[in-house]
FILOTI-41477 format. One record per residue (C-alpha): residue number from 0; x, y, z; residue in three letters. Coordinates in nm, 3 decimals. Example, Ala and Ser with C-alpha at 12.3 -4.5 7.8 and 13.67 -1.06 7.14 Angstrom:
REM FILOTI-41477
    n        X        Y        Z  res
    0    1.230   -0.450    0.780  ALA
    1    1.367   -0.106    0.714  SER
***
This chain:
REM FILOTI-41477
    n        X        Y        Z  res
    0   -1.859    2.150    0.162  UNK
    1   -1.903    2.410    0.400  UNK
    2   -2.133    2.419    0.737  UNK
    3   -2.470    2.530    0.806  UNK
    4   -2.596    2.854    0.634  UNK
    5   -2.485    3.186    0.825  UNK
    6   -2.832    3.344    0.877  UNK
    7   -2.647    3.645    0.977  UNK
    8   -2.521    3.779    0.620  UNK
    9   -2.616    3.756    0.262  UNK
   10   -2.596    3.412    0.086  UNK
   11   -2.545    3.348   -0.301  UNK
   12   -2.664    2.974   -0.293  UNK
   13   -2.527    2.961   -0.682  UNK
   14   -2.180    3.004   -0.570  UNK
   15   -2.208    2.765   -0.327  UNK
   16   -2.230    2.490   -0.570  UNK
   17   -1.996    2.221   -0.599  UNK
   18   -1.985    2.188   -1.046  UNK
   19   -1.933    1.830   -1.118  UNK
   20   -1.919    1.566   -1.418  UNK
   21   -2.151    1.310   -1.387  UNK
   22   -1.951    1.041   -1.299  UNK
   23   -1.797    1.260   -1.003  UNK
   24   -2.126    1.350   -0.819  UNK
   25   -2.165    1.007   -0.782  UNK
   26   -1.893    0.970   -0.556  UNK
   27   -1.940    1.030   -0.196  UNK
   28   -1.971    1.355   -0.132  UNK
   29   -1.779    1.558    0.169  UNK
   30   -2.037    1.612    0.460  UNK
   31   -1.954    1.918    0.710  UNK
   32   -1.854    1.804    1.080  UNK
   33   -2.213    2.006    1.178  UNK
   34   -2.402    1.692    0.997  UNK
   35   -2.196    1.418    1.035  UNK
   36   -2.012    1.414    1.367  UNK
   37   -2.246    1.555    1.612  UNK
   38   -2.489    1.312    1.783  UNK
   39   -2.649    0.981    1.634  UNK
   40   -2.610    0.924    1.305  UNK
   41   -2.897    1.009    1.058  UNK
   42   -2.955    0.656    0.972  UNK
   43   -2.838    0.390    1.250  UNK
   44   -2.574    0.188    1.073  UNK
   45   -2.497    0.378    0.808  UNK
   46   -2.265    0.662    0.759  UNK
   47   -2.400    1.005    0.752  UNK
   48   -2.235    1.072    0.402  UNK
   49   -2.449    0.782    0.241  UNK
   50   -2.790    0.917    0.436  UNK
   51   -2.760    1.271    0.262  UNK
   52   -2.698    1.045   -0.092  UNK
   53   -3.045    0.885   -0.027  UNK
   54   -3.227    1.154    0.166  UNK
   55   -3.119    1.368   -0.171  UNK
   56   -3.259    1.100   -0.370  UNK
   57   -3.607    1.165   -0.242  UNK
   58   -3.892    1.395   -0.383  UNK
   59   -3.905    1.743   -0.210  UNK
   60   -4.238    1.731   -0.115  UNK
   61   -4.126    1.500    0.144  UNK
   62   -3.894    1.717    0.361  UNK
   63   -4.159    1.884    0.533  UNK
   64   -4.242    1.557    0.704  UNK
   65   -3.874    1.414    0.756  UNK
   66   -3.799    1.734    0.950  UNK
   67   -4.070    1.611    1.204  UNK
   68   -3.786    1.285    1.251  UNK
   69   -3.543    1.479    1.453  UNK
   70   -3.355    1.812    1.530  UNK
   71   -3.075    1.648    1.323  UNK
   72   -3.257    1.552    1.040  UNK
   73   -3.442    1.923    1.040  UNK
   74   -3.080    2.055    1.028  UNK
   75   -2.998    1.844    0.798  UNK
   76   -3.320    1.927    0.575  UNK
   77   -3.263    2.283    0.662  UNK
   78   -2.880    2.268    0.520  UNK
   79   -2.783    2.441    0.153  UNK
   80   -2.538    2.129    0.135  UNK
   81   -2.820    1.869    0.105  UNK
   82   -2.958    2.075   -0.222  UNK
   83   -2.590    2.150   -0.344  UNK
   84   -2.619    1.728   -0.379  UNK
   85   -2.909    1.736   -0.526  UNK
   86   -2.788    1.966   -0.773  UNK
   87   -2.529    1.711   -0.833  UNK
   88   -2.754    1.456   -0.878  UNK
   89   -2.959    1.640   -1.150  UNK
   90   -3.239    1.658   -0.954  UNK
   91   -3.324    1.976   -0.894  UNK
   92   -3.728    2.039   -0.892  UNK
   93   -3.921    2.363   -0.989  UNK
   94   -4.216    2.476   -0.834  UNK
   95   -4.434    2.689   -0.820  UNK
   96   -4.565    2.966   -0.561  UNK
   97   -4.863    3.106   -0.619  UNK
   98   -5.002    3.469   -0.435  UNK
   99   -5.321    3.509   -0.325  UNK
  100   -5.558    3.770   -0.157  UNK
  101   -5.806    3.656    0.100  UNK
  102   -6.101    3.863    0.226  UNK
  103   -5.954    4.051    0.497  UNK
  104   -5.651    4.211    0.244  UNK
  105   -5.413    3.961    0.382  UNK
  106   -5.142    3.780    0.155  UNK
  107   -5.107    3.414    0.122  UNK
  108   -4.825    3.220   -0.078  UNK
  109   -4.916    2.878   -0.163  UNK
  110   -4.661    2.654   -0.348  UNK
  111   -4.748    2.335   -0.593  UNK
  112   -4.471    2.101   -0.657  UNK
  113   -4.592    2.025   -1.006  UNK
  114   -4.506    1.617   -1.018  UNK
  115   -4.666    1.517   -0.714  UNK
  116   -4.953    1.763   -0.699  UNK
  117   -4.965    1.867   -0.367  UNK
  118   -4.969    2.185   -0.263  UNK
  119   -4.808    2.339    0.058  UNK
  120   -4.865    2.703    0.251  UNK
  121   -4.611    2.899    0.324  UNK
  122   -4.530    3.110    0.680  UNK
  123   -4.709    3.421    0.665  UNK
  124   -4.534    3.718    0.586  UNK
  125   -4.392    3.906    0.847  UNK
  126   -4.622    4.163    1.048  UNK
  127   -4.410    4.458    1.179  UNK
  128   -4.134    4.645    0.992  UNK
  129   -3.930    4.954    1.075  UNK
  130   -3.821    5.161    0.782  UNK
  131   -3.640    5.464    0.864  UNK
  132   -3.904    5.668    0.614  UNK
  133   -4.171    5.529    0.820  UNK
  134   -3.983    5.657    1.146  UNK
  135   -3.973    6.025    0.981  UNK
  136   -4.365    6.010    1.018  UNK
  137   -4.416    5.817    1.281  UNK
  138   -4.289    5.946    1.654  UNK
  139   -4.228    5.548    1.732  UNK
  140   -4.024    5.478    1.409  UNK
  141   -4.266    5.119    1.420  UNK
  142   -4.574    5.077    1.237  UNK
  143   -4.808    4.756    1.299  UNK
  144   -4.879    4.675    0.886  UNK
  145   -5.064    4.412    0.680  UNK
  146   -4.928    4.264    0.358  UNK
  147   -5.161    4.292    0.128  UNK
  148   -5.135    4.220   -0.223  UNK
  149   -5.228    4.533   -0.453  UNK
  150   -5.613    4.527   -0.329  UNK
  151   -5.713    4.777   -0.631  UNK
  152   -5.606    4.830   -0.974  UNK
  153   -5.313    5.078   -1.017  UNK
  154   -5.582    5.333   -1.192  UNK
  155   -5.737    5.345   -0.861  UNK
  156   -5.339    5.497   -0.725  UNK
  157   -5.253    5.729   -1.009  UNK
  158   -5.596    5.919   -1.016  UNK
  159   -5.427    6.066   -0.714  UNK
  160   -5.212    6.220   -0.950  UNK
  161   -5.478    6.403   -1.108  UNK
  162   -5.705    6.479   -0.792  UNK
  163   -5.964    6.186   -0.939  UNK
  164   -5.926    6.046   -0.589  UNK
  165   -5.812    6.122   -0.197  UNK
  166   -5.476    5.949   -0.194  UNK
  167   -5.495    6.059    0.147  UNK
  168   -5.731    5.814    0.317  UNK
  169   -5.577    5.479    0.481  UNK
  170   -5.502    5.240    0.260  UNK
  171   -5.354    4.897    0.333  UNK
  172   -4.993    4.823    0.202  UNK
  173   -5.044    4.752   -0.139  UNK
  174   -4.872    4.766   -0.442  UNK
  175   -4.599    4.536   -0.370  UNK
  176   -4.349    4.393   -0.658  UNK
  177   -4.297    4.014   -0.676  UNK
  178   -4.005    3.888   -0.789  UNK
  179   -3.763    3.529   -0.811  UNK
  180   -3.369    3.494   -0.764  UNK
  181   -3.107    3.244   -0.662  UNK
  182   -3.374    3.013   -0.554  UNK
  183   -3.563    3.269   -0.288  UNK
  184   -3.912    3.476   -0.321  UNK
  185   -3.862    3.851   -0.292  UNK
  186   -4.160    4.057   -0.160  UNK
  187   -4.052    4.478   -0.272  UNK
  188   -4.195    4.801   -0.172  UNK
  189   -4.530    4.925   -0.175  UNK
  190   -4.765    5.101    0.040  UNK
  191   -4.814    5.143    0.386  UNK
  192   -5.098    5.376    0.472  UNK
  193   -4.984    5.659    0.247  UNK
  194   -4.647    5.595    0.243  UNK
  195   -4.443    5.390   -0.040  UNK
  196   -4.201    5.208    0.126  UNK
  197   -3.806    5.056    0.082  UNK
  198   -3.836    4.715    0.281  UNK
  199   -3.764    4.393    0.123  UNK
  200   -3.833    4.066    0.257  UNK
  201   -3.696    3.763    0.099  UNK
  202   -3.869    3.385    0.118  UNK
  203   -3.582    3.080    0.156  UNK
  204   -3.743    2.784    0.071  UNK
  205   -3.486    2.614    0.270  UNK
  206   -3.570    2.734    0.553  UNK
  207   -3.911    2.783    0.509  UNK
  208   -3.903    3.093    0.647  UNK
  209   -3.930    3.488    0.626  UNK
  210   -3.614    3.743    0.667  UNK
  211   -3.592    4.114    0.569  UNK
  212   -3.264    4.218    0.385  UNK
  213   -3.184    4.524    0.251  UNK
  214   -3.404    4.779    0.156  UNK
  215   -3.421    5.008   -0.181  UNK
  216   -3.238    5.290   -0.217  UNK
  217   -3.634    5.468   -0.246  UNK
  218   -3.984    5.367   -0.178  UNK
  219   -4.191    5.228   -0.467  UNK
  220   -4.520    5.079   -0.493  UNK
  221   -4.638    4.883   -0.834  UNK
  222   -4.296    4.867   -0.993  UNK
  223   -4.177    4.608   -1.211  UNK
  224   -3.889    4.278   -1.154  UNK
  225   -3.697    4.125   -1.383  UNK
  226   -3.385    3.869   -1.370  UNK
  227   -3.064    3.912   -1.551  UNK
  228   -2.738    3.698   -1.465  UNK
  229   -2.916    3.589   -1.135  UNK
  230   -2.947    3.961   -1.013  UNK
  231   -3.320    4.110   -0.935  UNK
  232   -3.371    4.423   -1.143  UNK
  233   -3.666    4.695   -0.999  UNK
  234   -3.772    4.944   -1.214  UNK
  235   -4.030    5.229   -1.271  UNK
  236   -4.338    5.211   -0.994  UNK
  237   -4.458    5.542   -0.808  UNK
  238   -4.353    5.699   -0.461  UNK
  239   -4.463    5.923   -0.285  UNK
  240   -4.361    6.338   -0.216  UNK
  241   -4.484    6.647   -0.127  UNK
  242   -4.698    6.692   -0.391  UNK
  243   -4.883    6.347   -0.381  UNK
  244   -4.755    6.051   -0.616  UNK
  245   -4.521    6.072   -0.894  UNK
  246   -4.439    5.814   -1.160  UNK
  247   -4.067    5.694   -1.124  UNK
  248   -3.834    5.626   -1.386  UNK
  249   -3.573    5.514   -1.168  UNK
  250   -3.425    5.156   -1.151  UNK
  251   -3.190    4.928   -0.922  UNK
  252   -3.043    4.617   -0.918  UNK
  253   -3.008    4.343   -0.627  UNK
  254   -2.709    4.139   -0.585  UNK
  255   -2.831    3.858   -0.397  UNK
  256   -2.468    3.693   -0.342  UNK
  257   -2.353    4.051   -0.173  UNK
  258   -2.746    4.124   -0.053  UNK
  259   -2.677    4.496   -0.161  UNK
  260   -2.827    4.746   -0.429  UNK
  261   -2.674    4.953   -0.736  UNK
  262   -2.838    5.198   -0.918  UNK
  263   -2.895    5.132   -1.281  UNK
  264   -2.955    5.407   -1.542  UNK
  265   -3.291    5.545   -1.562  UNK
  266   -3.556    5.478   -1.812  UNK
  267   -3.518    5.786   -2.034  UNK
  268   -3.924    5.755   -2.125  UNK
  269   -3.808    5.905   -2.465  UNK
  270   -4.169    5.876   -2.590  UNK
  271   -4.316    6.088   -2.344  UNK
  272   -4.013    6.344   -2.439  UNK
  273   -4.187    6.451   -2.812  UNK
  274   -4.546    6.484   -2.697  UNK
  275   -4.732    6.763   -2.964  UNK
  276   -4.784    7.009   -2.672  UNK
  277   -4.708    7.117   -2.288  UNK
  278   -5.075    7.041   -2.202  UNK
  279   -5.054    6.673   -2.289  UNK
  280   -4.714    6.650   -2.115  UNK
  281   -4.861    6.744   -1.794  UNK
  282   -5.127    6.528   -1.824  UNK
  283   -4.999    6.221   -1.941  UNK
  284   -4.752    6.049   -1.686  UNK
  285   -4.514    5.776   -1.811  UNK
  286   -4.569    5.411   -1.612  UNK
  287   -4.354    5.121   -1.682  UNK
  288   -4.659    4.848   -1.754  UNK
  289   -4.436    4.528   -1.694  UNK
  290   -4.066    4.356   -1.727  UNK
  291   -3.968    4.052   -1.907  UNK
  292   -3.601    3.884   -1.889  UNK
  293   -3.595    3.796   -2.293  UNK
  294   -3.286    3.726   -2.496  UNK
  295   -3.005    3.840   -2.218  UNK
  296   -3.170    4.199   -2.163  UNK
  297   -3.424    4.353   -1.981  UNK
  298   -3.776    4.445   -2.153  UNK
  299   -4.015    4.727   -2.005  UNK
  300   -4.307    4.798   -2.184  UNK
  301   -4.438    5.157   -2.111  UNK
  302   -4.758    5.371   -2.143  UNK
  303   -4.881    5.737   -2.072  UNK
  304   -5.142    5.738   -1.829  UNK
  305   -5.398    6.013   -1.749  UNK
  306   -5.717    5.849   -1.550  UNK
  307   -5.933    5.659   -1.752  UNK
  308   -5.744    5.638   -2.019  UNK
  309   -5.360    5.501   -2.125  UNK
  310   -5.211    5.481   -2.452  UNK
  311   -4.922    5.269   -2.517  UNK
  312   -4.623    5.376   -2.612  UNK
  313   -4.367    5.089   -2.723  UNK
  314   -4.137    5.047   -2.485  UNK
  315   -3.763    5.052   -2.358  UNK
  316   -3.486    4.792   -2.310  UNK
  317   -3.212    4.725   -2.073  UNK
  318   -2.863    4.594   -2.226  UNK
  319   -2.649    4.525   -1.901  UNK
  320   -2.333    4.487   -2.118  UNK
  321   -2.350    4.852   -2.189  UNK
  322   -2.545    4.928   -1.880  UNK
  323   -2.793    5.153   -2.110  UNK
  324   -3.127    5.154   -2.203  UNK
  325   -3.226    5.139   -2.606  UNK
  326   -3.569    5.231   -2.760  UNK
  327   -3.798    4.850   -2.816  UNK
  328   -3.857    4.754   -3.182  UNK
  329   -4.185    4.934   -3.308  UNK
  330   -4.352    4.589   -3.385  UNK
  331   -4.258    4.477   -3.037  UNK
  332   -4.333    4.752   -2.803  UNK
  333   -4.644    4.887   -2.998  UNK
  334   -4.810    4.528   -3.019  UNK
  335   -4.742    4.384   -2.657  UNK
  336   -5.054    4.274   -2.508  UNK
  337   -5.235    4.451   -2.274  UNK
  338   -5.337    4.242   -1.946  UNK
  339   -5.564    4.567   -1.787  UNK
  340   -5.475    4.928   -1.738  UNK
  341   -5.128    4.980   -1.561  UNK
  342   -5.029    4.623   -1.620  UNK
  343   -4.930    4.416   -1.899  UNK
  344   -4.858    4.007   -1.868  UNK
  345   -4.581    3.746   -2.024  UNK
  346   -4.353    3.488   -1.973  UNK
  347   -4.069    3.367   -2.186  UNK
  348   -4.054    2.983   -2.203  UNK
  349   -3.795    2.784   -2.353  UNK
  350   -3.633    3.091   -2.540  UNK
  351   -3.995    3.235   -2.688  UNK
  352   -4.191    3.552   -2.513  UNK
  353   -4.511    3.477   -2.453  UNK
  354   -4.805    3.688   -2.368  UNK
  355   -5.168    3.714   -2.297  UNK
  356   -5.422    3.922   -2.486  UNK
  357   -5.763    3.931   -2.313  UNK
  358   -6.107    3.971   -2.482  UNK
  359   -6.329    4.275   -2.359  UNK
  360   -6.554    3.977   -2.187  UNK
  361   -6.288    3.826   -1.927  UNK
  362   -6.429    3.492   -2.011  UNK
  363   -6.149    3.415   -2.273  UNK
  364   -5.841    3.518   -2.421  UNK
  365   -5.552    3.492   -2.654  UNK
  366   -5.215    3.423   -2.643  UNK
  367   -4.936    3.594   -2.868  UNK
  368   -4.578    3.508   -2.930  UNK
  369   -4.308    3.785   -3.020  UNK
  370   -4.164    3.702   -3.376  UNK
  371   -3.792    3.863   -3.325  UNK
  372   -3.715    3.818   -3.739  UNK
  373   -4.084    3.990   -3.847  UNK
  374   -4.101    4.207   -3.560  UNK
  375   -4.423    4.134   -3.463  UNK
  376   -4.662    3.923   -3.247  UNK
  377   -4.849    3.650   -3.365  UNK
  378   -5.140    3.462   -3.240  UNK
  379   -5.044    3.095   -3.090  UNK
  380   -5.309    2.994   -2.911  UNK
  381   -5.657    3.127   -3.001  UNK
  382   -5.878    3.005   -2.692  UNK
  383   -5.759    3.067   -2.334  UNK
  384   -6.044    2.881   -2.115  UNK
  385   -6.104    3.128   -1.785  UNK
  386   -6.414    3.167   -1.614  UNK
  387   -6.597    3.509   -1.580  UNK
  388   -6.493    3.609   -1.211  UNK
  389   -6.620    4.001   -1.240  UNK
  390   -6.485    4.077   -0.882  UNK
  391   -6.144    3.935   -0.933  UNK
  392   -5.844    4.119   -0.978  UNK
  393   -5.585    3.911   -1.181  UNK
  394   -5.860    3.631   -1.343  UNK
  395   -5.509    3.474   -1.502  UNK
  396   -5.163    3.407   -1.432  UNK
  397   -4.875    3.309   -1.695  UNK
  398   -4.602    3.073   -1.591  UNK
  399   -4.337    2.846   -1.749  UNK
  400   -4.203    2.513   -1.622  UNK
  401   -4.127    2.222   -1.729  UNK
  402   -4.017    2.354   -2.037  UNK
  403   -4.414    2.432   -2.105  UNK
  404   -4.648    2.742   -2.103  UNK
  405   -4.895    2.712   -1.798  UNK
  406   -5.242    2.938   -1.700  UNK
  407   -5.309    2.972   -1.368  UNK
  408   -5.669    3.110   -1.316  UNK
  409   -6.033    2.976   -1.141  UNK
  410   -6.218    2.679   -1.305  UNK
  411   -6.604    2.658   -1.304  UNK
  412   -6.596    2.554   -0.955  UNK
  413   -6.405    2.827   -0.803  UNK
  414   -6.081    2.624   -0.761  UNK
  415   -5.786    2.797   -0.807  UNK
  416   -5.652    2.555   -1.130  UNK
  417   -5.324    2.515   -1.293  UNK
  418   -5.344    2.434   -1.659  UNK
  419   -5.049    2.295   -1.899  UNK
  420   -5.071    2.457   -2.249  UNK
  421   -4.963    2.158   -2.513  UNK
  422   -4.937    2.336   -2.841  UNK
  423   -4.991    2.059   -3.134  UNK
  424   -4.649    2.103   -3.269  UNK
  425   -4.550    1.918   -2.977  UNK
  426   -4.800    1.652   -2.932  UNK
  427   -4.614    1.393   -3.181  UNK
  428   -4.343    1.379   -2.862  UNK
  429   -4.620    1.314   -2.602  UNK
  430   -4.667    1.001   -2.493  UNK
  431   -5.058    0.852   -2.502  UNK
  432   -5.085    0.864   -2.159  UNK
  433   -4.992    1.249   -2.121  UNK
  434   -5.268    1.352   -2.385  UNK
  435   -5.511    1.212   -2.172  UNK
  436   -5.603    1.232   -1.793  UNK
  437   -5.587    0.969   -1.534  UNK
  438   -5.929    0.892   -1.311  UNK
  439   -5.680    1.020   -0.992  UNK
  440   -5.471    1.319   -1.183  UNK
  441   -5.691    1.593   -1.053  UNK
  442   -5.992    1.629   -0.837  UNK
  443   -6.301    1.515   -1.011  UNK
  444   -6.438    1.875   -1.078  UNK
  445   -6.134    1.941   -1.270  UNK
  446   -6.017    1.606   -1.420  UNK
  447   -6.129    1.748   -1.818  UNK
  448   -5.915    1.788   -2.098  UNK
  449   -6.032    2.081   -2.373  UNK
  450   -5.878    2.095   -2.733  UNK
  451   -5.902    2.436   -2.843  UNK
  452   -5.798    2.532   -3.207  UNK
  453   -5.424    2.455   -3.173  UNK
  454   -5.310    2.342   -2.804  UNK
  455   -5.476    2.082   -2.577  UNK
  456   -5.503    2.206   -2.229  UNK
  457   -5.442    1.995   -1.957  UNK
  458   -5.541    2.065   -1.574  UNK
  459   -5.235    1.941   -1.355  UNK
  460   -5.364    2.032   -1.020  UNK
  461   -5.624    2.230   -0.837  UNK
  462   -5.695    2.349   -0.496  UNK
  463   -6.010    2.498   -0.327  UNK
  464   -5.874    2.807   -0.140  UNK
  465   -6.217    2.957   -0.096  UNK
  466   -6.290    3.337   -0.176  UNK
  467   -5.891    3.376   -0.259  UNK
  468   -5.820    3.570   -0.540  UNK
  469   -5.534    3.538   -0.743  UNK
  470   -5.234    3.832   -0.777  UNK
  471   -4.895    3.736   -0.871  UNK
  472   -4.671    3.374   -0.885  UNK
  473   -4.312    3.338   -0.952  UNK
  474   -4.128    2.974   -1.040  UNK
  475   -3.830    2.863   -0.803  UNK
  476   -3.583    2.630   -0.939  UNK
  477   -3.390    2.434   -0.620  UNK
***
């Protein structure tokens, strides 16, 4: 294997990977001269090669610790080649990162390693950028900037399209696009003041640590990330010109093994192109209201948006084989849940697209599956338990891991909660003692089991991160 990772060029950690048969990744595996020549040995009296076997052998979660040993077991920790063993080893974990909001509009990323629990924070993003738009309105090219996670609902940005609001006050940077690839967190775009901006700033779980790489070939704020053969796709969002914001129907793709971007056709919105009159086509701007990776292409739901009020209108998807976009299946585009103006919510687990339906009371919810052979979407899970939070943003999250459908939202006691949907067509394979919870599987506020119509929910792990609210999470697979 190769030496410590270069921080000074892009990385594609897949293609590091060493593909072996079982029996072979149980040999002893090739350790760079960085690791195993320089200094003491990890473990006194045993070679280096058989320390990274067992320190690969051990649960994630405890890394953050073993760093703390020495500077060679942090660079050891720290090296791609200890998680190209565990790769090896089939023991690869996912977790996953939750975003949050705290009071003063800052972002926080909190990740949960599912088996053990426990949650960890992650660095802070990073506080100063230079973007060469921000230089063309700035006489010192640097602006002093707060992530924040999208602090408002995208109605409150696009009545600045139609004069409803001043777009021109101050506004934090908002608006940002989350998004997952080749085992990093990617942080795109958004606002700064009044600006939309390119910057992109990627999280390496590895290192536990922040670094910008390239930027987008244009500013966006609120657009939309999906994956297809481990590349990040952006699409849609608004920027900002002359005349105030304008919806974009633009996309781009990000390579993250060359860290560079290619255009990708544009949405052509064809929808919005047969409107009944010019009136309506002024006034009604085309959004893309979400992305989902689903059977090898790319979907974007869309609507036409004029301040207070949005109308669907199906959708569009990407085919990268023929690097085109096709018009969605009626059934599909027309019935896709709405999560809240601007923004629609799904996940595809184990081959099925999932997505939530909320009720007009924010206390509950459904959940609909997409039925490729009918065309249609079907109700799966009847009862979605979320508390009434009137001042929260996002009340819900959808994630899949673990080969399951998870909610993330607040339980009664304000604790951010991550709950397992078991649908009864799988409880014959569950063992007794996952239908039921242990005295010590969650804190005691949360330790409850619900059956509701046809899934039994179970609360895997919750965490008090006071006035928090919830805005985005993303699953990493390492």
């Amino acid at each position: 294997m190769g030496g410590l990772l270069s921080l000074a060029g892009p990385k594609c950690k897949t293609r590091d990977y060493v593909e072996t048969s079982a029996n072979e990744s149980c040999k002893k595996q090739k350790i760079s001269p960085s690791v195993d020549e320089e200094g003491p040995r990890l473990i006194p009296s045993l070679p280096d090669e058989l320390s990274i076997q067992i320190l690969a052998r051990l649960p994630r979660i405890r890394y953050f610790n073993l760093r703390l040993v020495s500077r060679k077991w942090k660079a050891t920790i720290m090296n791609p080649e200890l998680f190209n063993v565990r790769k090896e080893l089939g023991l690869r974990e996912e977790w996953l990162y939750v975003l949050t909001k705290v009071e003063d509009d800052r972002l926080l990323w909190h990740a949960l390693d599912p088996l053990s629990r426990k949650w960890q924070r992650l660095p802070p993003l990073p506080s100063v950028i230079n973007d060469e738009e921000e230089s063309r309105s700035s006489s010192s090219g640097i602006w002093m900037w707060n992530m924040v996670a999208p602090s408002f609902r995208i109605a409150e940005i696009l009545r600045g399209w139609f004069g409803w609001k001043d777009t021109s006050d101050p506004v934090p940077f908002c608006g940002c696009a989350i998004g997952a690839v080749d085992g990093c967190l990617y942080v795109l775009g958004g606002f700064s003041r009044t600006s939309t901006v390119r910057c992109v700033w990627q999280f390496d779980p590895i290192l536990n640590s922040w670094s910008e790489v390239a930027s987008m070939s244009i500013g966006r704020a609120y657009s939309k990330t999906g994956i297809l053969n481990n590349k990040l796709y952006v699409v849609g969002g608004v920027s900002r010109g002359q005349g105030g914001l304008n919806p974009l129907q633009s996309a781009e793709v990000f390579d993250p093994c060359t860290g560079t971007w290619s255009e990708v056709p544009s949405m052509p919105f064809s929808r919005a192109q047969v409107l009944p009159n010019p009136f309506l086509a002024d006034m009604l701007q085309p959004i893309a209201t979400g992305t989902t990776s689903y059977m090898g292409r790319l979907c974007v739901p869309q609507s036409l948006y004029s301040w207070p009020f949005f109308v669907d209108v199906g959708g569009e998807i990407y085919d990268p084989d023929t690097n085109s976009w096709v018009e969605m299946p009626i059934g599909m585009g027309e019935g896709w849940p709405a999560r809240q103006a601007g923004t629609k919510l799904s996940v595809v687990v184990d081959g099925e697209l999932y997505a939530f339906d909320p009720s007009s009371s924010l206390d509950s919810g459904k959940i609909k599956v997409y039925d490729q052979k009918e065309d249609a979407w079907k109700v799966v899970i009847k009862t979605v338990p979320i508390c009434d939070f009137n001042d929260s943003e996002s009340p819900y999250l959808l994630a899949g891991f673990h080969g399951k459908l998870h909610v993330i939202t607040k339980d009664a006691s304000h604790k951010i909660a991550v709950l397992r949907a078991d649908l009864r067509d799988n409880l014959s394979s569950m063992s007794s003692s996952s239908t039921s919870l242990s005295a010590d599987s969650v804190d005691e506020h949360s330790d409850t089991l619900a059956e509701l119509d046809t899934v039994v929910w179970k609360v895997i792990a919750s965490e008090d991160f006071g006035s928090a609210e919830l805005v985005s999470c993303q699953v990493i697979d390492i």
